[in-house]
C-alpha positions as CSV (number, residue, x, y, z in Angstrom):
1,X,13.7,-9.7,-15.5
2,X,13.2,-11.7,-12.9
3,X,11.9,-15.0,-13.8
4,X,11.2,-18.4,-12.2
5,X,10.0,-22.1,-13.0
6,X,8.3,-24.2,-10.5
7,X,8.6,-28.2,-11.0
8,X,7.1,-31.1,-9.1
9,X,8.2,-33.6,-11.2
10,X,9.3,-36.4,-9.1
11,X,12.8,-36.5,-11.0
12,X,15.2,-35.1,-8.9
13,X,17.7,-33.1,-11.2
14,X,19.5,-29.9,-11.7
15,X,21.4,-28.6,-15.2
16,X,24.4,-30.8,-14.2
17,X,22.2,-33.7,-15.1
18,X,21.2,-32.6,-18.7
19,X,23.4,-34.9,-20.2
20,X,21.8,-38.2,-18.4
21,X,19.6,-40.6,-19.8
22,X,17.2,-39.1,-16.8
23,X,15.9,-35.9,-18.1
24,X,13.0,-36.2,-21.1
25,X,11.5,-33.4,-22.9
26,X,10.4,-31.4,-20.0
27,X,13.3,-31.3,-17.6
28,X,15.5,-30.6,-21.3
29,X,13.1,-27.7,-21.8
30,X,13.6,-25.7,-18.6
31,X,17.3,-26.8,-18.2
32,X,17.7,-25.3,-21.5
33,X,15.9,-22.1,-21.6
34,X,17.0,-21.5,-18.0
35,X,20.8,-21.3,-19.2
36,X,19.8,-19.4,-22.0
37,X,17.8,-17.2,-19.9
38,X,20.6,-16.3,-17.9
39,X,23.0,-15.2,-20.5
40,X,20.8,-12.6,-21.3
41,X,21.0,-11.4,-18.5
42,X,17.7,-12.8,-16.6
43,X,17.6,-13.4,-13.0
44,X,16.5,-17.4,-12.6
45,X,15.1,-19.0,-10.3
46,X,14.4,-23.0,-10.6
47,X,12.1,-25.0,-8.2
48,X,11.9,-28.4,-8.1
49,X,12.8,-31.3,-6.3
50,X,16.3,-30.9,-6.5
51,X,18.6,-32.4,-3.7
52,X,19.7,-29.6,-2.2
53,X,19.9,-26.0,-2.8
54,X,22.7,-24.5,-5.7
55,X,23.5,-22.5,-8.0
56,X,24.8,-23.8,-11.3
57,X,25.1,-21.1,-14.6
58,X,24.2,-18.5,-12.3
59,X,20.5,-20.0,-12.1
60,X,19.7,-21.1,-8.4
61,X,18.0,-24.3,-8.2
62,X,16.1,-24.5,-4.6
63,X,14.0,-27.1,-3.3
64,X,10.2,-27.0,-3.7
65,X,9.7,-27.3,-0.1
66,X,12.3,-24.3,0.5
67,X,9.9,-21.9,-0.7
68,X,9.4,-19.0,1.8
69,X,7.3,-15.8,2.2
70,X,5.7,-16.0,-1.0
71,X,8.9,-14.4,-3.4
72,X,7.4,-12.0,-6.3
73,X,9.1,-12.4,-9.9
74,X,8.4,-10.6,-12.9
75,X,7.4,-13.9,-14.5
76,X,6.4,-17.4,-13.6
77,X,6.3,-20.4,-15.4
78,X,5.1,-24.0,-14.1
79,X,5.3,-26.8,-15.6
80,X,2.6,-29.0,-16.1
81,X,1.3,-28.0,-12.9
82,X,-1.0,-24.8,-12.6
83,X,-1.2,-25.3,-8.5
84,X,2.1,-24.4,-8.4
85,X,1.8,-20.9,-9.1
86,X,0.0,-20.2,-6.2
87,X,3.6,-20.8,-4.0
88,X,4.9,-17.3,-5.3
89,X,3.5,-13.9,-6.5
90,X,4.2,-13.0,-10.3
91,X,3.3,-10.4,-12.4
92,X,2.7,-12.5,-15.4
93,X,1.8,-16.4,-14.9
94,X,2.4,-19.1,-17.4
95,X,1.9,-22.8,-17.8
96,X,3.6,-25.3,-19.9
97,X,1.7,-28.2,-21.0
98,X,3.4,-31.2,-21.8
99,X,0.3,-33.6,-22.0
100,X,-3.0,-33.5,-23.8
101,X,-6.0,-33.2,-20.9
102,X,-9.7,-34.0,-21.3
103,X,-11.8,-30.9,-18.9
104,X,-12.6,-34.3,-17.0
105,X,-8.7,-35.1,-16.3
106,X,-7.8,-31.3,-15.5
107,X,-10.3,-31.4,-12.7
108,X,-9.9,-34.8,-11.1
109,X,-5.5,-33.6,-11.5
110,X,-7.5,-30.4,-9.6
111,X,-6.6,-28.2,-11.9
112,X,-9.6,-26.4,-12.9
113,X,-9.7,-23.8,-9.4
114,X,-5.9,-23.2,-10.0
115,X,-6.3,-22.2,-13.6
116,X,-9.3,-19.9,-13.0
117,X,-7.6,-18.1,-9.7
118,X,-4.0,-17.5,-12.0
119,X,-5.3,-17.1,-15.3
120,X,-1.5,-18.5,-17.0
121,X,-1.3,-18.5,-20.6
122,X,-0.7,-22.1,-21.7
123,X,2.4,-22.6,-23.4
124,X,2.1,-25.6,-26.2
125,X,4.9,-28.1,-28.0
126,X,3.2,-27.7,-31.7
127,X,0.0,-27.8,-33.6
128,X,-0.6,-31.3,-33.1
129,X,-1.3,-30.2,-29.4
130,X,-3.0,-27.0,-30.2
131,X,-5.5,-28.9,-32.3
132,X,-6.3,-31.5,-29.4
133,X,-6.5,-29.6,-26.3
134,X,-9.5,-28.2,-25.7
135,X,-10.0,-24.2,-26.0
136,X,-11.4,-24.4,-22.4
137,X,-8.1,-25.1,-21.2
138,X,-6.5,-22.2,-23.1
139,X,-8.8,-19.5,-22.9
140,X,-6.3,-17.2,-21.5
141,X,-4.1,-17.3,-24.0
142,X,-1.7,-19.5,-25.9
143,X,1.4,-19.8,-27.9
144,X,3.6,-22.4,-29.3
145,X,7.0,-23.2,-27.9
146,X,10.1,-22.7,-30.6
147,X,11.7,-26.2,-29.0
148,X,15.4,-27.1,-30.2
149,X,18.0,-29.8,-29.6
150,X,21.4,-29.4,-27.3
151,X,24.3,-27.8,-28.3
152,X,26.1,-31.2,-27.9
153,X,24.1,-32.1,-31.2
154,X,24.6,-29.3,-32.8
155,X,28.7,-29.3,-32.4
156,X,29.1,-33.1,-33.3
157,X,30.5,-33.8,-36.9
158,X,28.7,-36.3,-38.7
159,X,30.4,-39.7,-39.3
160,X,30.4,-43.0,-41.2
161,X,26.9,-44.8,-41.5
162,X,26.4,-48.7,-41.0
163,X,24.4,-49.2,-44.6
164,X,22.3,-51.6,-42.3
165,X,21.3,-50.4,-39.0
166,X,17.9,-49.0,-38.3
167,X,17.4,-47.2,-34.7
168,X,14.5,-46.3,-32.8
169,X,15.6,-44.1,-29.9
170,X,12.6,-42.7,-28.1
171,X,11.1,-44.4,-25.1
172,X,9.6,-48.1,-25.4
173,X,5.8,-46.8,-24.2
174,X,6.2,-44.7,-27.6
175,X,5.2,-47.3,-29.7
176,X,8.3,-49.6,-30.2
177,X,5.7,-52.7,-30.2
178,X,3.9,-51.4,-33.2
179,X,7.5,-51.1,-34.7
180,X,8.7,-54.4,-33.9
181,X,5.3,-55.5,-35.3
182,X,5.9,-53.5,-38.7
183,X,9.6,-55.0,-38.5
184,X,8.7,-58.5,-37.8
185,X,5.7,-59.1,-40.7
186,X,6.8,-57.0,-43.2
187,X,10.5,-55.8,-43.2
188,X,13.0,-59.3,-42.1
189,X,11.2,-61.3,-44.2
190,X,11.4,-59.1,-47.2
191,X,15.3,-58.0,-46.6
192,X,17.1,-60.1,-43.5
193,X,20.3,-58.3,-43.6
194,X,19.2,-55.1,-42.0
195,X,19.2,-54.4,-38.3
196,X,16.5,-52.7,-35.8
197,X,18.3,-51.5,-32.9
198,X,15.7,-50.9,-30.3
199,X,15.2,-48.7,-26.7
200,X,15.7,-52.2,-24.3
201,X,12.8,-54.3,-24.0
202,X,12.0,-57.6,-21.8
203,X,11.5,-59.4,-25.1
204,X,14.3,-61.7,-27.2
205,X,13.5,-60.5,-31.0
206,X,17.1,-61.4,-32.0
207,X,16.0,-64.0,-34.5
208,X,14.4,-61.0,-36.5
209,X,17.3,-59.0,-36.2
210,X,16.1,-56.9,-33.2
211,X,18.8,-55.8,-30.7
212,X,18.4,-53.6,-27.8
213,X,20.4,-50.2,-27.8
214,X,22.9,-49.3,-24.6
215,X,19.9,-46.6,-23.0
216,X,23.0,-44.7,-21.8
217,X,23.9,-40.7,-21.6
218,X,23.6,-38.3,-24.4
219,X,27.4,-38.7,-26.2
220,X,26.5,-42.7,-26.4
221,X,22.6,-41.6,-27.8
222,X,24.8,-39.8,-30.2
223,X,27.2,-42.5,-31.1
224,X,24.0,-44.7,-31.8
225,X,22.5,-42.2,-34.1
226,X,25.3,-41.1,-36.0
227,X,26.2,-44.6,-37.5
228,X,22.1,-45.3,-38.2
229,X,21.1,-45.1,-41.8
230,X,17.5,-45.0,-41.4
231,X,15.4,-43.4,-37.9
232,X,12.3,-45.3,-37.7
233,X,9.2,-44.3,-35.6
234,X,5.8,-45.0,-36.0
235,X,4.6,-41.9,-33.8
236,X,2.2,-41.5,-30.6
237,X,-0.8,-40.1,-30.0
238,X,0.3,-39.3,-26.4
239,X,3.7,-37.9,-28.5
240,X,3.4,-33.7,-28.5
241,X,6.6,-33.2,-30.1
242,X,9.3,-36.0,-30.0
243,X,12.5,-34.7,-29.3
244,X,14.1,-38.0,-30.4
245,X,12.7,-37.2,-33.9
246,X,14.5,-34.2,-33.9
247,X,18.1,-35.1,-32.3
248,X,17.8,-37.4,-35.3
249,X,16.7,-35.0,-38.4
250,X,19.9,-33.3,-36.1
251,X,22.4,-35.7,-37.0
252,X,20.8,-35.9,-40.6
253,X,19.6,-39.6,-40.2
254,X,16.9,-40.1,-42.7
255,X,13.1,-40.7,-40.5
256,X,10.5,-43.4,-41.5
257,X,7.1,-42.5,-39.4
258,X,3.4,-43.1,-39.4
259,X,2.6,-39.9,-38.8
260,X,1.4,-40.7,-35.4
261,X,0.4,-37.8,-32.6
262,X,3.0,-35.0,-33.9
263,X,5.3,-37.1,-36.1
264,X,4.0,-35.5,-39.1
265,X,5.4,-32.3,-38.0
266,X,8.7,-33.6,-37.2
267,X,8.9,-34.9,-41.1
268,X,8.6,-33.5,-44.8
269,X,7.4,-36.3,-46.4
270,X,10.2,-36.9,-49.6
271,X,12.2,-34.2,-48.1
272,X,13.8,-35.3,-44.7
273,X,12.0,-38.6,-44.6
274,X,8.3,-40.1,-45.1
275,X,5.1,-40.0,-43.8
276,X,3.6,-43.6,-44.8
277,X,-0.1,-44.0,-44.2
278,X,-0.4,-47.5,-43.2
279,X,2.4,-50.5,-41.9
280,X,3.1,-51.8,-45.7
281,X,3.6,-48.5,-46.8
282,X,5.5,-47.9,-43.7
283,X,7.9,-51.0,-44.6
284,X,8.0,-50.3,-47.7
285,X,10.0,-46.5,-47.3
286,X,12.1,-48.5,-44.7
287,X,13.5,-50.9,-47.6
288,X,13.8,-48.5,-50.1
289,X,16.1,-46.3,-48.1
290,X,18.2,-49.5,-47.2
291,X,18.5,-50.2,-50.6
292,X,18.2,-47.2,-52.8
293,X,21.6,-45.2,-52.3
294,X,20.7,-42.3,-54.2
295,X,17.2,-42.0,-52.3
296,X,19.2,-42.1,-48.8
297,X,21.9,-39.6,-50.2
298,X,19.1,-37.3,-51.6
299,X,17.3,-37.1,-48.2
300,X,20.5,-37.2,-46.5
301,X,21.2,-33.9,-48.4
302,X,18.7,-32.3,-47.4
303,X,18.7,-33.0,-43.8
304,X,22.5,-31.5,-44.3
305,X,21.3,-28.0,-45.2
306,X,19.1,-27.9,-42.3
307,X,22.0,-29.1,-39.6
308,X,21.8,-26.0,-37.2
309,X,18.5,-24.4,-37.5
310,X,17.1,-25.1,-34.6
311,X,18.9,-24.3,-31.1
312,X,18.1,-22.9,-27.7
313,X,20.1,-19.2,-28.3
314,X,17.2,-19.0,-30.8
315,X,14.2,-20.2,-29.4
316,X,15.0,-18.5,-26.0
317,X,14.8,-15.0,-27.3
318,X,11.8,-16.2,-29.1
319,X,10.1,-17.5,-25.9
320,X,11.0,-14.3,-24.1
321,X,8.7,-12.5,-26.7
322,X,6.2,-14.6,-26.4
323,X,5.7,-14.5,-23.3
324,X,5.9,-10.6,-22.1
């Protein structure tokens, strides 16, 4: 088939760049499938505002702005951006929402004419989002996105664990204030040995043991995780899946969360991590898996079994599906 993404993310990037600490969730997503895509044989097409116009895994990447004579694919797939489809002619047009919109949002982002003239089917990150965007918005149709982690995750071997480092990887608007909070009140002053390492902030929390992470490419994200002993993360409501959740249950690092936006998803409470309801409780699992050996190897064996059961090969031929 013929198939192509549009993109007007203002992130200028092709599938060289999947590695850099540039690309988030959605850029990962269609790098991802995209290569995948093409091994089976797809024809892919990626527009967005890359630099200049390449080919890279046999998928051409081309320039929004290079778009001419309205080309005609088998399938379309925007991202985030229903106007978008209206650049090419597609048998079969889908949207990928990577945001929760209120009807009143999705027309002032002038939405609302674009999804009525293309009619996509909305593609979703999990329940979490399911449940919270409106069925307005979805009316034509909607499935849920079998998401993964990168192969460079799946091939690394697993390594010695610092008994006292806590990490927080995902992105400092997720959150990592209500953590530092959590850290601050109730964890240091119950057990001042253990360390929070931290996505950088402005804000000197060393006296409490906080220290800022290197925010660097994906091998150095991986160093970081795989001497953590405990993944902490309170959750977002603006969080529809949290990749950083899962690059940690990955690497088999044991997650503490509130639950927050789609945190419970990414966590089986007493299996892979927990689920606390409140910031005591939420403190409280942090400790105990600092502390309790045979708790963190139980969890940690557990996490084990699962190492590999999530990964693009997968969830590509499961998208495909989906989506004829």
């Amino acid at each position: 088939m013929k198939i192509c993404f549009l993109d007007n993310t203002q992130v200028s990037y092709t599938s060289n760049d999947i590695y850099t600490n540039k690309i988030r969730g959605a850029e990962n997503l269609i790098i991802s499938l995209t290569n995948e895509f093409s091994k089976l044989n797809h024809q892919i097409t990626v527009y967005n505002n890359c630099k200049k116009n390449t080919k890279i895994n046999n998928v051409d990447w081309i320039n929004l702005n290079n778009i001419n004579d309205n080309p005609t694919y088998d399938i379309a797939i925007s991202n985030n951006d229903i106007g978008l489809l209206g650049k090419i002619k597609a048998n079969k047009k889908i949207a990928i929402s990577h945001s929760i919109q209120s009807i009143e949002k999705f027309i002032r982002k002038k939405q609302l004419l674009a999804y009525i003239e293309h009619k996509p089917k909305i593609l979703l990150l999990g329940n979490y989002h399911k449940k919270n965007r409106s069925y307005f918005l979805r009316m034509f149709g909607s499935e849920i996105i079998n998401y993964a982690v990168n192969d460079i995750f799946l091939k690394t071997n697993l390594s010695d664990v610092d008994p006292y480092k806590g990490i927080f990887t995902s992105y400092r608007d997720r959150n990592s204030e209500l953590l530092i909070s959590i850290w601050k009140e109730h964890v240091y002053p119950k057990n001042n040995k253990i360390k929070l390492y931290l996505t950088p902030n402005d804000i000197d929390n060393t006296k409490y043991n906080i220290f800022n992470r290197k925010f660097g490419n994906q091998q150095e994200l991986i160093d970081d995780l795989l001497t953590s002993r405990v993944f902490l993360i309170p959750g977002h409501k603006a969080e529809l899946y949290c990749l950083a959740a899962e690059e940690a249950r990955e690497l088999c690092v044991p997650i503490v969360t509130l639950g927050i936006g789609s945190l419970s998803e990414r966590v089986v409470h007493e299996k892979t991590g927990f689920i606390a309801q409140n910031d005591k409780q939420f403190a409280n699992y942090t400790i105990e898996l600092f502390k309790n050996d045979k708790l963190w190897n139980d969890i940690r064996s557990n996490l084990i079994k699962l190492r590999g059961s999530k990964n693009w090969e997968v969830s590509a031929k499961k998208f495909i599906e989906s989506i004829k």
